[in-house]
Short mmCIF file of the C-alpha atoms (twelve columns), coordinates in Angstrom:
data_MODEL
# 
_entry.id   MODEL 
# 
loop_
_atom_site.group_PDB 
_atom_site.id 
_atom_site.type_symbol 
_atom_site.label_atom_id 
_atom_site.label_alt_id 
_atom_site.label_comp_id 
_atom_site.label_asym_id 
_atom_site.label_seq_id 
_atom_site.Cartn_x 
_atom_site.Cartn_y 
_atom_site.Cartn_z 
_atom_site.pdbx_PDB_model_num 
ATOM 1  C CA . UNK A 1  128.084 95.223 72.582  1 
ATOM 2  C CA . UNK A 2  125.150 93.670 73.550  1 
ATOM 3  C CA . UNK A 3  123.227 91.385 70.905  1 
ATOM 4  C CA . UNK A 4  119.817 91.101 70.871  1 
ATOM 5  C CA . UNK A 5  119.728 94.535 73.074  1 
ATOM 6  C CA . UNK A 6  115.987 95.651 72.342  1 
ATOM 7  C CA . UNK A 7  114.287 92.470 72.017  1 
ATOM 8  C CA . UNK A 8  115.423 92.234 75.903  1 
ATOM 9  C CA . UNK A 9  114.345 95.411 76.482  1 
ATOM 10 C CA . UNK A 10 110.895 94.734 74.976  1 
ATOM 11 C CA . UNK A 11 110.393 91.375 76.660  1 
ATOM 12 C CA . UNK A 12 111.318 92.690 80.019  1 
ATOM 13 C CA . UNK A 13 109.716 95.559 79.608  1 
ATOM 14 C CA . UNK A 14 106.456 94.241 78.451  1 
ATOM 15 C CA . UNK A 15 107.389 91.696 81.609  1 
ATOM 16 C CA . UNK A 16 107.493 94.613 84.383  1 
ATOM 17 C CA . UNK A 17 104.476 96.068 83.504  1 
ATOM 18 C CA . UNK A 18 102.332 93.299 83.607  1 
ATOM 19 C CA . UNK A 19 103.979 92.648 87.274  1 
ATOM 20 C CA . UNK A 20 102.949 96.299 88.184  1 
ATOM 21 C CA . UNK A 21 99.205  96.223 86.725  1 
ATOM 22 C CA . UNK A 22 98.374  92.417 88.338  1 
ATOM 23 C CA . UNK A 23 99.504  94.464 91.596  1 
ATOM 24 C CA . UNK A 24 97.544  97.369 90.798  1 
ATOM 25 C CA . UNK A 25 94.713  95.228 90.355  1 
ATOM 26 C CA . UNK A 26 95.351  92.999 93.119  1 
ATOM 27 C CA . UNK A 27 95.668  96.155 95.330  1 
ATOM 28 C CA . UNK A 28 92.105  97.430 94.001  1 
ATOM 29 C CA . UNK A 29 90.739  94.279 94.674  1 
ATOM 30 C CA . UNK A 30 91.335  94.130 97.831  1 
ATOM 31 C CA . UNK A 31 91.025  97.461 98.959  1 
ATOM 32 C CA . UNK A 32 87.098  96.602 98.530  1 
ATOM 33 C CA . UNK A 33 87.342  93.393 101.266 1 
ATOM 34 C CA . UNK A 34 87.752  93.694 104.986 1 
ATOM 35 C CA . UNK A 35 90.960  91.953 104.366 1 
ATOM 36 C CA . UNK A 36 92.786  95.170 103.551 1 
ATOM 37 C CA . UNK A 37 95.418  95.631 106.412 1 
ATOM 38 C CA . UNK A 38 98.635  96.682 106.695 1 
ATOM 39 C CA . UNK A 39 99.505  93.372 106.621 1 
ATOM 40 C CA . UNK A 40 97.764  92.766 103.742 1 
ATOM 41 C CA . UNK A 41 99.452  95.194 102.238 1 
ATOM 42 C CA . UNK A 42 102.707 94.231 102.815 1 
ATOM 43 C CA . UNK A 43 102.203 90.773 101.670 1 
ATOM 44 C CA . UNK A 44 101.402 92.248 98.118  1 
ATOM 45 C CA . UNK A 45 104.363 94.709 98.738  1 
ATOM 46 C CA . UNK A 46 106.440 91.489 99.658  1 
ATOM 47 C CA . UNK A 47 105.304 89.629 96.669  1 
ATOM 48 C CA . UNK A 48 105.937 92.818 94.119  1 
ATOM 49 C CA . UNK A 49 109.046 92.992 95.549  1 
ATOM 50 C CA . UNK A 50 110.176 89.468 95.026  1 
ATOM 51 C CA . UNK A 51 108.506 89.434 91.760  1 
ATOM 52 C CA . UNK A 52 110.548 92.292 89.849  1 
ATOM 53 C CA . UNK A 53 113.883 91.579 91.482  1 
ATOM 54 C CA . UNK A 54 113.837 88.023 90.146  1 
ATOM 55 C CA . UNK A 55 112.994 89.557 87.219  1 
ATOM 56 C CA . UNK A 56 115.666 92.078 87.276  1 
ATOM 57 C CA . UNK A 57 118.019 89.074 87.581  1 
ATOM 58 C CA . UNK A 58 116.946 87.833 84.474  1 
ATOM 59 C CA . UNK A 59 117.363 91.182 82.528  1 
ATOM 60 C CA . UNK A 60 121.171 90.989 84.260  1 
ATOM 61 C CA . UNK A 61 121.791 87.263 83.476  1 
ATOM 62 C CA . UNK A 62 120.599 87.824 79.847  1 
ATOM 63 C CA . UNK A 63 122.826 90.761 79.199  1 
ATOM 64 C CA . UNK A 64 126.095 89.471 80.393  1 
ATOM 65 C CA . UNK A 65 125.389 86.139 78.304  1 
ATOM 66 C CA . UNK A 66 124.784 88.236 75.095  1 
ATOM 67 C CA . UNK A 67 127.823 90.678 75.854  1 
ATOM 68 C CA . UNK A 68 130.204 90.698 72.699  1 
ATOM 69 C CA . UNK A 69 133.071 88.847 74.224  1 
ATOM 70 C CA . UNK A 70 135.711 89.925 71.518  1 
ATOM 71 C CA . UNK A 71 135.721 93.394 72.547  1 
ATOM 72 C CA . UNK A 72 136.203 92.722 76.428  1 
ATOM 73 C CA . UNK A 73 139.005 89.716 75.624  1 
ATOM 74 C CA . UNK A 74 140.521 92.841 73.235  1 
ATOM 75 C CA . UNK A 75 140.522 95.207 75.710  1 
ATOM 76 C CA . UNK A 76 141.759 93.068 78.036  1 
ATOM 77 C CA . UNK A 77 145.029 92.009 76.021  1 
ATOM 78 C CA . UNK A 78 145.328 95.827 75.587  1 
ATOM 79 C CA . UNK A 79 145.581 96.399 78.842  1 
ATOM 80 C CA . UNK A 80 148.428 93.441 79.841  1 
ATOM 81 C CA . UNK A 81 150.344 94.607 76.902  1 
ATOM 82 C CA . UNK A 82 150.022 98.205 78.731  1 
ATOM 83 C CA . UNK A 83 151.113 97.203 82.298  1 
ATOM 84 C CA . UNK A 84 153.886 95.076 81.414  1 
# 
């Protein structure tokens, strides 16, 4: 079981979609400027990329951490008992 299961979820979600309306912004932006080329582009693609995956480490890191340990050590000793 996972403590603190929809605080993380509000955090991170709350997180993610401030990520995705900076880059909708950002994108807006610069769609108005000379400066929008596809390499332009892909440098905000780049940084939205990099952005939500280290952010999607987080969520992952925060979950196992908060994982109810007892039931997985349980489970485990189940299962030696089981095989031998």
């Amino acid at each position: 079981m996972i403590t603190q299961k929809e605080q993380v979820k509000q955090e991170k979600a709350e997180q993610l979609g401030e990520i995705i309306m900076n880059y909708i912004d950002e994108m807006d932006d610069l769609s108005d400027t000379e400066n929008f080329t596809i390499d332009s582009i892909e440098k905000k693609w780049t940084k939205l990329l990099e952005t939500t995956k280290h952010v999607y480490k987080e969520i992952n890191a925060q979950i196992i951490n908060q994982i109810n340990e007892k039931q997985i050590i349980r489970e485990k000793k189940e299962n030696m008992r089981e095989g031998g």
